[in-house]
VEXDREN-2710 file (C-alpha; in Angstrom, 1 decimal):
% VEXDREN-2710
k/r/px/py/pz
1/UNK/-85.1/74.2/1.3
2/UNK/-83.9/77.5/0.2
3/UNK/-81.5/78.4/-2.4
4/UNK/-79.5/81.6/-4.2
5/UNK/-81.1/82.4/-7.9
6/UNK/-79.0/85.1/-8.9
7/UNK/-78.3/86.4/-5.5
8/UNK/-82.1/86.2/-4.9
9/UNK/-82.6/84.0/-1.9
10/UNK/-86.1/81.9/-2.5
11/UNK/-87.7/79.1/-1.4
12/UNK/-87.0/76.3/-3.6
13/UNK/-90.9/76.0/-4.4
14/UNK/-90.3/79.8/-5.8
15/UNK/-88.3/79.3/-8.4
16/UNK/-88.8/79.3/-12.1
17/UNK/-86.8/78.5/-15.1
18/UNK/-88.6/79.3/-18.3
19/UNK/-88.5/76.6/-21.1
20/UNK/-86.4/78.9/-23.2
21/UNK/-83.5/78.2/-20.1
22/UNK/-80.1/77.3/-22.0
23/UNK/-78.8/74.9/-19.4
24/UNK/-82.2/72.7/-20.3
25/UNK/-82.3/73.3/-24.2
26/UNK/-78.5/73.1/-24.7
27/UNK/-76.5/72.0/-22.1
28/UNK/-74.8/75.4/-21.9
29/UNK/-73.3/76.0/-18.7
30/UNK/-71.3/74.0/-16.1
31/UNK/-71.2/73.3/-12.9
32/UNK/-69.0/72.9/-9.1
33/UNK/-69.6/70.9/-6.3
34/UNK/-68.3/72.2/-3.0
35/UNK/-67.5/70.4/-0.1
36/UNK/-68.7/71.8/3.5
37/UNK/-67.3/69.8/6.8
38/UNK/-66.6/70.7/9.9
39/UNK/-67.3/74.2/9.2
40/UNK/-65.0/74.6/6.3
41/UNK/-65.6/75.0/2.9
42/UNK/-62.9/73.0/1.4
43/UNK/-61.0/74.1/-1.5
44/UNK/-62.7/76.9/-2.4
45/UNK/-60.2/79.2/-4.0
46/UNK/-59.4/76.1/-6.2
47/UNK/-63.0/75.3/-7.2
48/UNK/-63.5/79.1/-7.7
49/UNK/-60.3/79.2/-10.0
50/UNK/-61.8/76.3/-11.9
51/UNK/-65.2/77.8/-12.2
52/UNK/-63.6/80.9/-13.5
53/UNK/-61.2/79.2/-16.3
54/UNK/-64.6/77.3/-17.7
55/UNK/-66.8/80.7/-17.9
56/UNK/-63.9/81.4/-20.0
57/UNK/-63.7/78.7/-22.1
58/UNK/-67.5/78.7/-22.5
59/UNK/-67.2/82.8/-23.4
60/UNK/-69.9/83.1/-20.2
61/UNK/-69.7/86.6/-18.8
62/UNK/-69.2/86.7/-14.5
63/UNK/-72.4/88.6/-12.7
64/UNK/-70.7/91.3/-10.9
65/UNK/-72.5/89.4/-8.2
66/UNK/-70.2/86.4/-8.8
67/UNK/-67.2/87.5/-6.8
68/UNK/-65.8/84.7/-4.7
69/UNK/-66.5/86.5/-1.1
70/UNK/-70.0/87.2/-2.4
71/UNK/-70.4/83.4/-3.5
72/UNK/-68.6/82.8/0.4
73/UNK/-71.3/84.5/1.7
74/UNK/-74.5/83.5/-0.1
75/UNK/-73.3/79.4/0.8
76/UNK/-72.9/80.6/4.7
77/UNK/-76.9/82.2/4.5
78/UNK/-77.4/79.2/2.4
79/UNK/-76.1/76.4/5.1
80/UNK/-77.4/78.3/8.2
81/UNK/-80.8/79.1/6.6
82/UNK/-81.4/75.3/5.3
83/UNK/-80.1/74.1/9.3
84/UNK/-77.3/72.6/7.7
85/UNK/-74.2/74.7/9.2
86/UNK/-73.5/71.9/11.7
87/UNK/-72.6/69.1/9.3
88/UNK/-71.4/67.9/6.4
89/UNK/-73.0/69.6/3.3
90/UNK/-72.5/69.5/-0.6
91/UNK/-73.1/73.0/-2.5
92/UNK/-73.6/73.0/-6.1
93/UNK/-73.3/76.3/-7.7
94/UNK/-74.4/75.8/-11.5
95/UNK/-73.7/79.0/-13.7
96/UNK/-75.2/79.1/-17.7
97/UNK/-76.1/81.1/-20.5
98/UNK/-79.1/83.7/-20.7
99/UNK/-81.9/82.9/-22.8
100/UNK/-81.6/84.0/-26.4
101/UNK/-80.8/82.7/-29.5
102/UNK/-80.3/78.4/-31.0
103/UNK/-77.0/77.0/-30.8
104/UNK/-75.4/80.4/-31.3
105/UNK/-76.3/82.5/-28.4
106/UNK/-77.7/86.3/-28.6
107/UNK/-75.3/87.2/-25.6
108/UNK/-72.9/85.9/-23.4
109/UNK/-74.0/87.2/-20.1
110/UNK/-74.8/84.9/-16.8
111/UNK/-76.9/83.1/-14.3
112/UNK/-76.4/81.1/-11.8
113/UNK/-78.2/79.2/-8.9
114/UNK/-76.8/77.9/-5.4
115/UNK/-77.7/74.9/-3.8
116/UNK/-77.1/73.0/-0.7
117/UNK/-77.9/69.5/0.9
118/UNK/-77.1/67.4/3.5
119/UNK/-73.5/65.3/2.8
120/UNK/-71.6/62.7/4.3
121/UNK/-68.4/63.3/5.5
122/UNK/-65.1/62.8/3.7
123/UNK/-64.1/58.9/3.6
124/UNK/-62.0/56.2/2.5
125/UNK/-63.7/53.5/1.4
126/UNK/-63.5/49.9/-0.2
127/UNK/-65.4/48.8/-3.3
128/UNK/-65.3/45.7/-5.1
129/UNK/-65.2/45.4/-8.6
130/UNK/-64.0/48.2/-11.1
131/UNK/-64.3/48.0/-14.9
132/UNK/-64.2/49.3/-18.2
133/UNK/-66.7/51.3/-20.4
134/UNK/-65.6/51.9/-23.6
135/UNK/-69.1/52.3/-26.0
136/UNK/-68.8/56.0/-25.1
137/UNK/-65.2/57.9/-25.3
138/UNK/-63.8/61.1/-24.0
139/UNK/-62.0/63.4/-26.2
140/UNK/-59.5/66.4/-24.7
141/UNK/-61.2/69.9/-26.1
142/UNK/-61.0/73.3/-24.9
143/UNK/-63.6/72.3/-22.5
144/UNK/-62.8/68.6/-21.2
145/UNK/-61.5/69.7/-18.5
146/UNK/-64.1/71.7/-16.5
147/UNK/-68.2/70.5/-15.1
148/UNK/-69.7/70.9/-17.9
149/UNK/-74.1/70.6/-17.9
150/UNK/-73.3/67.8/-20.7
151/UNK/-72.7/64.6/-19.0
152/UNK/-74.5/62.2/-21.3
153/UNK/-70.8/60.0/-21.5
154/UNK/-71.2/59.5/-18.0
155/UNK/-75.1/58.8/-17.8
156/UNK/-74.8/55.9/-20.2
157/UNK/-71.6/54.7/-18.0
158/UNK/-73.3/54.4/-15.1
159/UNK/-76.3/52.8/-16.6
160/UNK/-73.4/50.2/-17.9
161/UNK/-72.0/50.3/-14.5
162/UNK/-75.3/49.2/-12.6
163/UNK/-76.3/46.4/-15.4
164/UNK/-73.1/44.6/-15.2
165/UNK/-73.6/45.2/-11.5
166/UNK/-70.0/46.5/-11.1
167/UNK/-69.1/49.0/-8.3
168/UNK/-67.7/51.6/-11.0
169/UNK/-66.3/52.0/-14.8
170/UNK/-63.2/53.7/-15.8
171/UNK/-64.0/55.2/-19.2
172/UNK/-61.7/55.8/-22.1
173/UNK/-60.3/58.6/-24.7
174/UNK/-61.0/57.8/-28.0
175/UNK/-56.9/56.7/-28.5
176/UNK/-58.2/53.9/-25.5
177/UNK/-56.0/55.4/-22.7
178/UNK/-57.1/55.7/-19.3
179/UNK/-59.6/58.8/-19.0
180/UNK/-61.5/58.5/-15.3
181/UNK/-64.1/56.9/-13.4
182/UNK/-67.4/57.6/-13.5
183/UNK/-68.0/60.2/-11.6
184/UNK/-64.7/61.1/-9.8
185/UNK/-61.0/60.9/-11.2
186/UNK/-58.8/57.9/-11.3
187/UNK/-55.5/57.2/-9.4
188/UNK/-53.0/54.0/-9.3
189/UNK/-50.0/53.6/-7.4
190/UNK/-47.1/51.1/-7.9
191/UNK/-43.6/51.5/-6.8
192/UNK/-43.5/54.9/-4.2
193/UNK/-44.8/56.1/-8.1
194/UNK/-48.8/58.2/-8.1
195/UNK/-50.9/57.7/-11.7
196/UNK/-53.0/59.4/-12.8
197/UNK/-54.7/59.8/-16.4
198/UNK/-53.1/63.0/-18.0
199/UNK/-55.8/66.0/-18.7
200/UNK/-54.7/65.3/-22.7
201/UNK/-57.2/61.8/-22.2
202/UNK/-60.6/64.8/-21.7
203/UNK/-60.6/63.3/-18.2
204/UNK/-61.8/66.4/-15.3
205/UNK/-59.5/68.6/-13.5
206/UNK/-60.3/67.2/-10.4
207/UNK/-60.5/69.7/-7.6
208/UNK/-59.2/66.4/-5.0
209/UNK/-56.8/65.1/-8.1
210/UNK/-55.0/68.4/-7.5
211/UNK/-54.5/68.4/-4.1
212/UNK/-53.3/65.1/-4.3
213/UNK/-50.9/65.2/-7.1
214/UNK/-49.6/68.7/-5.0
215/UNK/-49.3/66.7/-1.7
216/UNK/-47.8/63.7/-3.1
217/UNK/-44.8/65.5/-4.7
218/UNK/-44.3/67.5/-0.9
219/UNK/-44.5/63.9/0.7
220/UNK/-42.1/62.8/-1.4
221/UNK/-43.4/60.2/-3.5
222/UNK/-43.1/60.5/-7.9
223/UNK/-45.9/61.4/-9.8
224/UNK/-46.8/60.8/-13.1
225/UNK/-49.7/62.2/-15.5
226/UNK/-50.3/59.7/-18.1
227/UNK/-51.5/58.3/-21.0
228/UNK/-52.3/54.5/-20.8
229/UNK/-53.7/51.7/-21.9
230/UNK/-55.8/49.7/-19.1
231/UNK/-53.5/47.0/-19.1
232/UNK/-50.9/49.4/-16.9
233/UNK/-53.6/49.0/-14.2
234/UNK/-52.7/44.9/-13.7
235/UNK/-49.1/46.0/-12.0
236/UNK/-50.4/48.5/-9.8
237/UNK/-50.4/47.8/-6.3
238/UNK/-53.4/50.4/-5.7
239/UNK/-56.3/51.6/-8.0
240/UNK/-58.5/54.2/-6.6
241/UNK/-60.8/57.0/-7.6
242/UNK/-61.4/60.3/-5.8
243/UNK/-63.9/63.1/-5.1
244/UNK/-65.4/66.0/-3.5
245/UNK/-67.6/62.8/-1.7
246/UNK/-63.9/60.5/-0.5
247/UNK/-61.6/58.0/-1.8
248/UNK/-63.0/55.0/-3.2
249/UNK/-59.9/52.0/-3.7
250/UNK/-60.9/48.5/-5.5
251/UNK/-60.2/45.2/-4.7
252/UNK/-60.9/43.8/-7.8
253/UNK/-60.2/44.7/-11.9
254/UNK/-62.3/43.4/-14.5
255/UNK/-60.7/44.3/-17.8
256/UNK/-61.8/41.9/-21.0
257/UNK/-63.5/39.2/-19.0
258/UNK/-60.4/38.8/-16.8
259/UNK/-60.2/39.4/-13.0
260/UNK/-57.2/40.7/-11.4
261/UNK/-57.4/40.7/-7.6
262/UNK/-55.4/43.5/-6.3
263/UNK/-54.0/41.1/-3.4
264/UNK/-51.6/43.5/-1.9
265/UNK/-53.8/46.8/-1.9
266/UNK/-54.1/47.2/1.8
267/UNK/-50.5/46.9/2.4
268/UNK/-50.2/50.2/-0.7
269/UNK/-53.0/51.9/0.8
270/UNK/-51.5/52.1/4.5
271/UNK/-48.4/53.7/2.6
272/UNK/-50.8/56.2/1.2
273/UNK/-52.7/57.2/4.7
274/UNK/-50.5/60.5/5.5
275/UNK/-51.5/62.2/2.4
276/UNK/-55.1/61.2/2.3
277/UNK/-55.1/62.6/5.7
278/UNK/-54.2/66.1/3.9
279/UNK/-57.9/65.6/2.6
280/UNK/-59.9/65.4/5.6
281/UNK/-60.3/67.4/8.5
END
């Protein structure tokens, strides 16, 4: 495979990170993942604006080689090069901090790498059973809301997630609202009424949680960015997750050793088909 270090395209067997890298020693950087399908890279401008707001937040200086029609164009090479410009793909662009210096850095300058591989395409999808992790909380910060390279809180939930054999966790903030799921951002609906955690929980700004909460106030339904407590999740008609990867909606809640079957969640999600449509090509 073959990939963009710096704007350097390379063999993946080429590169070389040195062990004084800052994204290994210190988790300082962050991260997009970018869906390609059907020959469109989907929400770019939004995931570039993202990207963008965390170098700020993480005082990372932009590569003059990090414009988002140079980016464009390294991910085209990138696709046709690695024979994947046909189908679906997932690009990960990863951007940190230059060697130099401990916790505080010597400079604030930038590198990144670009990445593709196959994907599947954009789906809705049924899972099971959905519960709670709460050893490990989230807190809102200055940085809460972007990718960042430290994503220990959801290592250990998923490690939770496959011992209890569950299908996905929702973790908490540290008040014990309603943060996200695991690795994508959670969604309930009751009542022509879309919830979703509020950004205050340290929950991601979801590149799909915008377009949805844009679409869903242009399709007429109420939205509402929260905070609450995981008993709000018994009334809903609908619980579901989202991602660059689909929508993922549950049949099941498991909160405090008690199961809630979510009996009428086919009838809320066929009410919810036109704007997940917006989603997909």
């Amino acid at each position: 495979m073959y990939l963009v270090y710096n704007s350097d395209i390379l063999p993946e067997s080429n590169l070389l990170l040195t062990a004084d890298n800052r994204a290994f020693r210190y988790g300082d950087g962050l991260f997009e993942t970018i869906r390609f399908e059907q020959g469109q890279l989907w929400f770019w401008a939004d995931h570039y604006t993202r990207l963008s707001r965390g170098m700020q937040a993480l005082q990372l200086q932009a590569r003059p080689d990090m414009t988002p029609d140079v980016l464009e164009g390294h991910i085209t090479a990138l696709l046709y090069l690695n024979g994947l410009a046909g189908q679906a793909a997932r690009i990960k662009l990863q951007v940190w901090r230059q060697p130099g210096g401990l916790y505080t850095p010597a400079g604030n300058e930038s590198e990144y790498l670009l990445t593709v591989l196959p994907g599947q395409p954009f789906t809705i999808t049924a899972r099971n059973r959905l519960g709670v992790y709460d050893a490990v909380r989230l807190t809102s910060s200055p940085v809460s809301a972007f990718k960042t390279l430290n994503a220990l809180p959801y290592v250990l939930a998923g490690l939770y997630k496959q011992q209890q054999q569950l299908d996905d966790v929702i973790l908490l903030d540290t008040a014990g609202h309603l943060a996200e799921c695991n690795a994508s951002n959670l969604f309930w609906f009751r009542a022509r009424t879309l919830f979703t955690p509020s950004l205050a929980s340290g929950c991601i700004d979801g590149i799909v949680r915008r377009q949805l909460l844009r679409q869903a106030a242009q399709a007429g339904f109420s939205v509402n960015e929260t905070l609450s407590r995981p008993d709000a999740l018994t009334e809903a008609g609908l619980i579901f997750c989202c991602n660059a990867a689909g929508i993922q909606w549950f049949r099941q809640l498991d909160i405090d050793g008690v199961s809630t079957n979510m009996a009428n969640a086919a009838q809320a999600l066929d009410t919810l088909r036109p704007l997940f449509a917006t989603l997909m090509p």
